[in-house]
N, C-alpha and C positions, 0 to 999 in steps of 0.2 A: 341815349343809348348807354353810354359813360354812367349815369345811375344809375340805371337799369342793371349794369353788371358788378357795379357796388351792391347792391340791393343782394344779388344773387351769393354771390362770394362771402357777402355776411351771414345769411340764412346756411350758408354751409358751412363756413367757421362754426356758426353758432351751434349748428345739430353735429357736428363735428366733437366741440370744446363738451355739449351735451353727454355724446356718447364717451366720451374719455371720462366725466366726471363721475356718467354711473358705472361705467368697467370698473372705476379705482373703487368706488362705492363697494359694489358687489365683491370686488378683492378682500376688501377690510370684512364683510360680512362673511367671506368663506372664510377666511384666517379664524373669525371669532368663533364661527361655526363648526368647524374642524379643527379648532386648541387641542392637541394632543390626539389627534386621528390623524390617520392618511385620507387625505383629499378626494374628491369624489374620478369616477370615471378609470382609477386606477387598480392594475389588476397584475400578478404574479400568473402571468401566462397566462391560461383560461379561467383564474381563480381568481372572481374579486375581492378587493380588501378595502375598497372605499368603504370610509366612515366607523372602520374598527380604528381600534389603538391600537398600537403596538403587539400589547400581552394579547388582546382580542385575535389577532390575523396569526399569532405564533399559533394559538388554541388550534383554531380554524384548517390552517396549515399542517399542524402538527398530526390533527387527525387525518386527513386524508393521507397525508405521508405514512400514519401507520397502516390505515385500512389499504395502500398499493403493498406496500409491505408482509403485509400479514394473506392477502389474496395471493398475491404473486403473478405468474403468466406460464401459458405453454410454449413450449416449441415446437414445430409439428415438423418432420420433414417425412414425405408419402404417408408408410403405413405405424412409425414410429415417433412417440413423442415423451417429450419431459416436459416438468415443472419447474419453474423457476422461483427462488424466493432471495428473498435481497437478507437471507442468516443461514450462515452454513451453522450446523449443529455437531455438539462435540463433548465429551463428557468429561471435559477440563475449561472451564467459563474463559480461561485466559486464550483459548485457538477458535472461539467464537467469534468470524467479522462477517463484517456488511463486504457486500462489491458496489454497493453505490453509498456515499456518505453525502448526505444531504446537509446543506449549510442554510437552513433556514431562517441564524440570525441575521446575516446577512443579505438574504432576499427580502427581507421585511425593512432591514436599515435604511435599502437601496429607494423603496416603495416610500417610506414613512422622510425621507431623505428629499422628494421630489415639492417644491416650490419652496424648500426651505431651506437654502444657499446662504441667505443672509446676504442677499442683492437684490439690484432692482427690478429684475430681468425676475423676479418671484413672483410679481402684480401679471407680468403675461402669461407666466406658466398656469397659472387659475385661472387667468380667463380663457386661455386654451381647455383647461379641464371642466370647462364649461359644456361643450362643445364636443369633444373628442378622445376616447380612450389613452390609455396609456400604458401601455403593458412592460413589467419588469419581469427579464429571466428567472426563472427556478437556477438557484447556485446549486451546485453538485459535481461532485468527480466520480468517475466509473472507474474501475478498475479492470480496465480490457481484459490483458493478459491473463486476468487467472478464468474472466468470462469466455474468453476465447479457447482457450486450452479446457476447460471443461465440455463444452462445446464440440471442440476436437476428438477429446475422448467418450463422447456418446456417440458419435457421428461418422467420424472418421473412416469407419468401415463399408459405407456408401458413398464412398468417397472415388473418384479412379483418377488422381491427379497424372496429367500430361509430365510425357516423360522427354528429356532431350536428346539425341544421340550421346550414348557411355562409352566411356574406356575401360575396358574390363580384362583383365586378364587368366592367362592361366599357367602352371607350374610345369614344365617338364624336367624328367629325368633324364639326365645324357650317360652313355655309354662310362666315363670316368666318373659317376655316381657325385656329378657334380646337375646344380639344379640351373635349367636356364627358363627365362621369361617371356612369353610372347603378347602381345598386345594385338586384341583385334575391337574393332566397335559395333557396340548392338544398335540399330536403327530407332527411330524416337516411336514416339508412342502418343498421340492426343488422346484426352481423356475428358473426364467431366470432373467439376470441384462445386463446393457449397459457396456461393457470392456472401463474402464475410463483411462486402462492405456495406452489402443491403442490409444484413441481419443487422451489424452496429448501427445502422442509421434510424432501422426498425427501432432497437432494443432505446436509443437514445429519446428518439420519440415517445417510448412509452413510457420512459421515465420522466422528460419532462413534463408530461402533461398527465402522468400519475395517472395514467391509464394499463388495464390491463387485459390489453387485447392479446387473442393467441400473434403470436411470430411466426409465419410460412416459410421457410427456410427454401431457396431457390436455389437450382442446380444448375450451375453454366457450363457452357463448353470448354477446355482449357486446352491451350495450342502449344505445343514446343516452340521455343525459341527460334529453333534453326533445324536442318532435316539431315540424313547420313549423305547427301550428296555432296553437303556444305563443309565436309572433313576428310577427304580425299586424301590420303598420305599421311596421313596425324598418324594412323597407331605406328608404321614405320619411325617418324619421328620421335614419338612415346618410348620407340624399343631403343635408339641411340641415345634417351636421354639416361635412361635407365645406368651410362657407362659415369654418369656424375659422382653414382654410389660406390663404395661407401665413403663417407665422410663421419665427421667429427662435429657436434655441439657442446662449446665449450662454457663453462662458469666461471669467470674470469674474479669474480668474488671467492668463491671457495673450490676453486681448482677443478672443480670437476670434469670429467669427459663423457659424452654419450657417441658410443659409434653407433651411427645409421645405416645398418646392410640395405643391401637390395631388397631386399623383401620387405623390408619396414619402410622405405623408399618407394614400390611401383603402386601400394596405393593414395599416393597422396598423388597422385598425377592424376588430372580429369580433365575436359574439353569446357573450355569458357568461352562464353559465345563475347561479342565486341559488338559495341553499337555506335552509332552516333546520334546522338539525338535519339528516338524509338526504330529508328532503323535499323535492324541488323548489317555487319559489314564483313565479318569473320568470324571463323572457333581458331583456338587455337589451345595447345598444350599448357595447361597450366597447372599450379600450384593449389589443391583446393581445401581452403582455408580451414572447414571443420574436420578435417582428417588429420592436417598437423598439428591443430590444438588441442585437438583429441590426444595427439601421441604425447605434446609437451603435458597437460593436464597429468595423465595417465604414465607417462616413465619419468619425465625431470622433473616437474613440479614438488611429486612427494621425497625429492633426494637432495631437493636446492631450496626450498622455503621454509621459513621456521617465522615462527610468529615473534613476534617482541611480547618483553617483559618489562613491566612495568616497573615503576620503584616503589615498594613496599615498606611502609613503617608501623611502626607499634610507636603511641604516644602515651606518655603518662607523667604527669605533675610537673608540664608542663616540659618534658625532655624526651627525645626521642631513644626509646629503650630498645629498637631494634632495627635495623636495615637491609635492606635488599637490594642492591645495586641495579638497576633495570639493563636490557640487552635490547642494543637492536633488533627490529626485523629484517627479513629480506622476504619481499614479492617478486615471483616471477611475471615478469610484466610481457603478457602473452599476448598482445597487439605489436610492443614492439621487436618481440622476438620472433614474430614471424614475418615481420618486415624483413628483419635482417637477412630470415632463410631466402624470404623471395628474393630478396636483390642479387643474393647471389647467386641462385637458380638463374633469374632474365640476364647474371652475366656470365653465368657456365660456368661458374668458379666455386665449390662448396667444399673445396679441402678441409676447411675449418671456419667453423663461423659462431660467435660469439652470441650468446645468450643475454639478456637484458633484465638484471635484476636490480629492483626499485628498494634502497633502504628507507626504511623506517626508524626515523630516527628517534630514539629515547635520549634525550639533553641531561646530562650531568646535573645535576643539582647543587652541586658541593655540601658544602656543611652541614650536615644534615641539622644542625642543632641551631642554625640560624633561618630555619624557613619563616621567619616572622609567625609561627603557631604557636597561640598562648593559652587560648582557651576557648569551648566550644560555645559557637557564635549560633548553631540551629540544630533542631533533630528532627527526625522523620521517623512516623510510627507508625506500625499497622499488625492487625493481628490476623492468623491463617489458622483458626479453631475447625476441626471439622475436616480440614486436606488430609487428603491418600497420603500411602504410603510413596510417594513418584513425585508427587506435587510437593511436598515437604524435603524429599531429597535436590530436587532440582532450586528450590528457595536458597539453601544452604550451600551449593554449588552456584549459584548467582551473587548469595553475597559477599564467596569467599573471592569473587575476581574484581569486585569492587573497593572490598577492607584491606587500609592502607592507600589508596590510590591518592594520589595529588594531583589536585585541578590548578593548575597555574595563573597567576594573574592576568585577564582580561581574556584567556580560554574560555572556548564555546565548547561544553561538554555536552558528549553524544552517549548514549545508555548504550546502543547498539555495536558502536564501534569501543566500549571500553570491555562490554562482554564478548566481543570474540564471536568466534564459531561458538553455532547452537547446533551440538549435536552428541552421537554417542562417542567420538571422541576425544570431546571435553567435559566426560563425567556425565553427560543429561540422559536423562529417560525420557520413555517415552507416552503420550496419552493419545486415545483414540479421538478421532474426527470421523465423522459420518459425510463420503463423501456417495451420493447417489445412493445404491442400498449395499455401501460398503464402510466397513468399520476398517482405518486407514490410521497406523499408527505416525504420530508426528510431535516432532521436540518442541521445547518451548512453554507446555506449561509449568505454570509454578511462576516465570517470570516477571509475569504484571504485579507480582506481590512487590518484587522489587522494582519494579517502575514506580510503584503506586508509595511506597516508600522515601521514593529518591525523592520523588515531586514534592511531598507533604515537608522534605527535609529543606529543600529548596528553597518553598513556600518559606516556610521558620526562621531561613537566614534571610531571607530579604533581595534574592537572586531576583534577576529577569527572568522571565521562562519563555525561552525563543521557539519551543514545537512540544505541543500538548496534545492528544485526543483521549477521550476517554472510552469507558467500554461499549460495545454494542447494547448492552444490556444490565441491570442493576445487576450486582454480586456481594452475598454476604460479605464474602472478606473484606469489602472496601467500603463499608459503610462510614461516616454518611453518604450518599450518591453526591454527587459531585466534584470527590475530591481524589479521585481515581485517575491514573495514568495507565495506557495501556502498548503495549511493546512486540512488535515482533519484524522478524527481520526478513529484508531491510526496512521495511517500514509498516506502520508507524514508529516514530523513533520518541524518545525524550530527549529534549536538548536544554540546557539552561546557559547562561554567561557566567563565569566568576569576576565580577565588578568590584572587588573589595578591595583591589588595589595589593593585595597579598594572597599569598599560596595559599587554600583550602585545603585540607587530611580527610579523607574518609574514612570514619571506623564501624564496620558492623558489629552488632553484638545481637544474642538473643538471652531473654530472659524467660524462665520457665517455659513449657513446651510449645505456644502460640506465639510469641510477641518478638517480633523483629524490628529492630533501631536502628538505623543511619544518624551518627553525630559529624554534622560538619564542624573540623577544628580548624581555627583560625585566630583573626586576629578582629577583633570589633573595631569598626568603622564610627560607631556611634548610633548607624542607621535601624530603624525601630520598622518592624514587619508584623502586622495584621491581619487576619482574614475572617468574614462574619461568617455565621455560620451558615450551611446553605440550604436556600429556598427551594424548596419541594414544588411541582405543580403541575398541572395537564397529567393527572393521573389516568392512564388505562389501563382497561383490564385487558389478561392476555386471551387470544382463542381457545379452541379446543385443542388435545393432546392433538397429535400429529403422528398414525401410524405408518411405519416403513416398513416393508415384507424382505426378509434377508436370506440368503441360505448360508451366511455367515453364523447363525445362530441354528441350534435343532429344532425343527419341528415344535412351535409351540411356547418355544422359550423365547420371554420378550425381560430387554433389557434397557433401561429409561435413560435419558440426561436428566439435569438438576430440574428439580422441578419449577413450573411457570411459575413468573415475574409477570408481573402487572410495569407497564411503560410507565415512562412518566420524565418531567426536564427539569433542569437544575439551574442552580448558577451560584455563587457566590465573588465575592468582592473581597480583592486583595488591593492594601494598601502600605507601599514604602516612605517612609518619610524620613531623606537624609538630611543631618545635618540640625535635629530637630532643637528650636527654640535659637537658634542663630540667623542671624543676618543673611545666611545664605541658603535657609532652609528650602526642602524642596519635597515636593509630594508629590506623587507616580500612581495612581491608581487603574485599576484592570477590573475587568470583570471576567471571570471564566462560567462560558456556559458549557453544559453536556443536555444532550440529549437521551434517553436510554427507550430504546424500541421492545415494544408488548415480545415478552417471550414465551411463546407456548412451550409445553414439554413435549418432546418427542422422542419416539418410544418403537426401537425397532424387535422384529416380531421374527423369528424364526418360522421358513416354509418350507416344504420338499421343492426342491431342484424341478422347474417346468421342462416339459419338453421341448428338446433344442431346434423341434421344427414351427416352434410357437414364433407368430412373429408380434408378440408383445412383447414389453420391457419385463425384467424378472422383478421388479420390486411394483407394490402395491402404495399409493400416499390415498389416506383417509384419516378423520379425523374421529374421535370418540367425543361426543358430547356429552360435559357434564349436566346438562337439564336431564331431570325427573322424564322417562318416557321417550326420552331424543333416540333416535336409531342412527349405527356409527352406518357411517359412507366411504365410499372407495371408489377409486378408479386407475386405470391401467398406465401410471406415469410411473413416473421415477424422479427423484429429488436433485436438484443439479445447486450444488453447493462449489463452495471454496477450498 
């Protein structure tokens, strides 16, 4: 019996030690079989990529990310609908973005990344993929809020959101032509609203799996909070609080006072309901929050803030030939200054109460003629041939807030936070964006010429560059593709380190009417900065033009964006080498990719004004085919941009 189970324990050792030898076997034969491809059985959500390479599954990838892009999707809700496309359109290339930005090199890394750890536990992960799929996420970020808010504003008026019981008042006149207040409450209101969390879950859906099915937009019931039974004696309450007024907001920085009458007073008072957990438990008289930030934004803000000044120099031969002493700032810090009003609101006490202003501190420099600046260590070039008359004023206005500037040692510089407010009260104009079938004026072009600048100046000196993206789409001005930065606020931003151990100078200059300069002045390190030049590839071509029907334009008159780009992906290779030919040399290499998505031209079309009892959208999207013999098409959407 005793051999007998020898006998057996052998024969399964043995088919045992059999099966492990051909698993490792078969390991070694997928390794050799798949050198330089992703492994079989794996797949980028419903997209397989087994047995491409790398470049192969970008290709692959690449396309169908353009053809969802270039298709788009509807939204339908009943008898009204839009189109959705992942590029708002605009006839300044710098206010051109995506709402979804897809990270393709990194779904492919993750894919091409799998049984290849450089451990042992790689011989199981093949022979699982022998066997059994393997699916990697599509990388991507949406950009809710502005998809939300467009959304809003197509929609919103089939909307009837649930209302809660109000505090509302009204003004009388007394007999001594003095004014008094009464408080009474309007009863709530249930309504219906759009389920925004279905549509985002829709909308996420159809991007990861690069589908573009219509979106049903669904309509829910929406319930008030709490009902008028539940606030019983509050507006008499509301009318006693009323005796708090008036009081004084005070700026204890710059002396200021703001007296708050009663009247600027009874409407910041509204009914907040109290929960525990999702239970209601009470309303009670409150403080509500967008009516007094409303009033600090709108009367103190513009009389207590003042931006900082930077410090300002002119360099030349090696000596600083001019200075500007920088200023702090002061922010009204409108979180904690309405802390302040509540507390003393829930403690009845508002004689005076003290406003919360955050400095900005601009740090002394001293010497000016000791910043360690000897000579220029990088420069940044780029030319703007062919920009409006708007687009070249705002260039020039963007470099004038950057020439002079000092980047300080081991400072992580921000494009967005060194430029300030973008708008017309810092000198900028304005260029149109095409939102829906409306030509919508908006600041900020001109900027990426200076993003795209600063980066190439970066690149020169040998900087880290800690937040990069580049354009939706190719753009003359930035040629080669690649090497393009793009900017707008707040984000995307540029950001780089100054690692040089010494203060940086920025000087802008422009030479003859196109060519813009950034020279970083400093101090050389020794450290030597490269970049090859970049690789072109996955070329596409773009679709058909893209009509939009406007009554923004007359009857007839059609007015274009820049015309179609053909997609197509980049990359090139930067390399720092500190310290070079010493003992302690050291080399830093990156690769920067871009992507640039097929841009059609699109081209809005003046129409008479429809009848307002039409229940379609006023704008028309079709496209004009340029093939011999092609007939244009149309249908009854509207374009839902950025």
């Amino acid at each position: 019996m005793k051999a007998k189970l020898k006998k057996i324990i052998f024969w399964v050792v043995g088919i045992f030690i059999i099966m492990l030898i051909f698993l490792f076997i078969s390991s070694l034969i997928l390794e050799k079989k798949f050198s330089g491809k992703i492994y079989r059985h794996i797949y980028i959500n419903d997209i397989e990529v087994s047995g491409l390479s790398p470049q192969e599954a970008e290709s692959l990838l690449s396309k169908k990310i353009d053809n969802f892009n270039k298709s788009g999707f509807k939204i339908i809700l009943k008898d009204r609908e839009i189109s959705w496309f992942n590029l708002s359109s605009s006839f300044e290339p710098d206010l051109v973005f995506q709402e979804v930005v897809f990270n393709i090199n990194k779904s492919i890394s993750s894919a091409y990344a799998i049984s290849r750890q450089g451990n042992f536990s790689d011989y199981f992960t093949r022979i699982k993929l022998l066997f059994f799929k393997t699916k990697i996420k599509l990388d991507f970020t949406i950009q809710e809020d502005n998809i939300l808010k467009n959304l809003q504003e197509n929609f919103s008026d089939l909307e009837n959101p649930a209302q809660n019981p109000r505090l509302v008042f009204r003004e009388e006149l007394l007999s001594d032509s003095k004014i008094n207040v009464l408080f009474f409450i309007e009863p709530e209101n249930s309504g219906q609203k759009i389920n925004y969390d279905k549509f985002l879950a829709d909308f996420n859906k159809n991007v990861s799996f690069l589908k573009n099915d219509n979106i049903y937009l669904n309509i829910i019931n929406d319930y008030p909070d709490f009902k008028l039974e539940d606030t019983l004696g509050l507006e008499f309450e509301a009318d006693n609080l009323l005796d708090l007024a008036p009081f004084t907001l005070r700026d204890d920085k710059s002396q200021k006072e703001f007296k708050v009458e009663f009247l600027d007073f009874a409407p910041w008072l509204y009914l907040e309901p109290q929960f525990s957990g999702d239970k209601f438990i009470e309303a009670r008289v409150a403080l509500d929050p967008e009516k007094v930030q409303k009033y600090l934004e709108e009367v103190v803000k513009p009389e207590v803030q003042q931006e900082a000044v930077l410090p300002r120099f002119e360099f030349q031969n090696g000596r600083v030939t001019s200075f500007e002493s920088g200023k702090d700032g002061l922010i009204l810090n409108l979180e904690q200054s309405f802390l302040n009003i509540k507390q003393a609101f829930d403690n009845r006490d508002m004689k005076q109460i003290y406003l919360v202003l955050d400095v900005e501190p601009i740090e002394s420099v001293g010497n000016v003629n000791d910043l360690g600046i000897k000579e220029i260590i990088g420069t940044g070039h780029s030319n703007f041939a062919g920009s409006p008359t708007n687009r070249r004023h705002n260039i020039k206005v963007g470099a004038s807030k950057l020439h002079g500037l000092i980047i300080k040692p081991d400072e992580e510089f921000s494009l967005v936070q060194a430029l300030g407010v973008v708008d017309g009260s810092t000198g900028y104009l304005t260029e149109l964006v095409i939102k829906g079938n409306k030509t919508i004026p908006e600041y900020g072009g001109g900027l990426c010429q200076i993003a795209t600048t600063m980066f190439r100046g970066a690149l020169a000196t040998g900087l880290p560059i800690t937040e990069r993206r580049n354009h939706s789409y190719r753009v003359s001005y930035y040629e080669p593709a690649g090497t393009d930065a793009t900017v707008y606020t707040p984000r995307p931003d540029l950001k780089f380190k100054n690692d040089t151990g010494n203060n940086i100078l920025i000087q802008a200059r422009f030479e003859g009417y196109n060519d813009i300069y950034f020279d970083f002045w400093g101090r050389s390190d020794g450290r030597t900065a490269t970049t090859t030049y970049p690789v072109i590839y996955n070329i596409v071509k773009p679709g058909p033009t893209q009509i939009i029907e406007t009554t923004d334009l007359k009857p007839g008159e059609k007015k274009c964006t820049e015309s179609a780009h053909s997609g197509a992906d980049a990359y090139f290779d930067y390399t720092v080498v500190y310290n070079p030919g010493l003992e302690n040399e050291n080399k830093v290499e990156n690769r920067f990719y871009s992507k640039y998505v097929p841009w059609r031209e699109v081209c809005l079309l003046g129409v008479e004004p429809k009848d307002e009892n039409s229940t379609s959208t006023d704008s028309v999207v079709g496209e004009e085919s340029k093939e011999e013999g092609a007939s244009s098409t149309s249908s009854s959407t509207s374009v839902l941009s950025e």
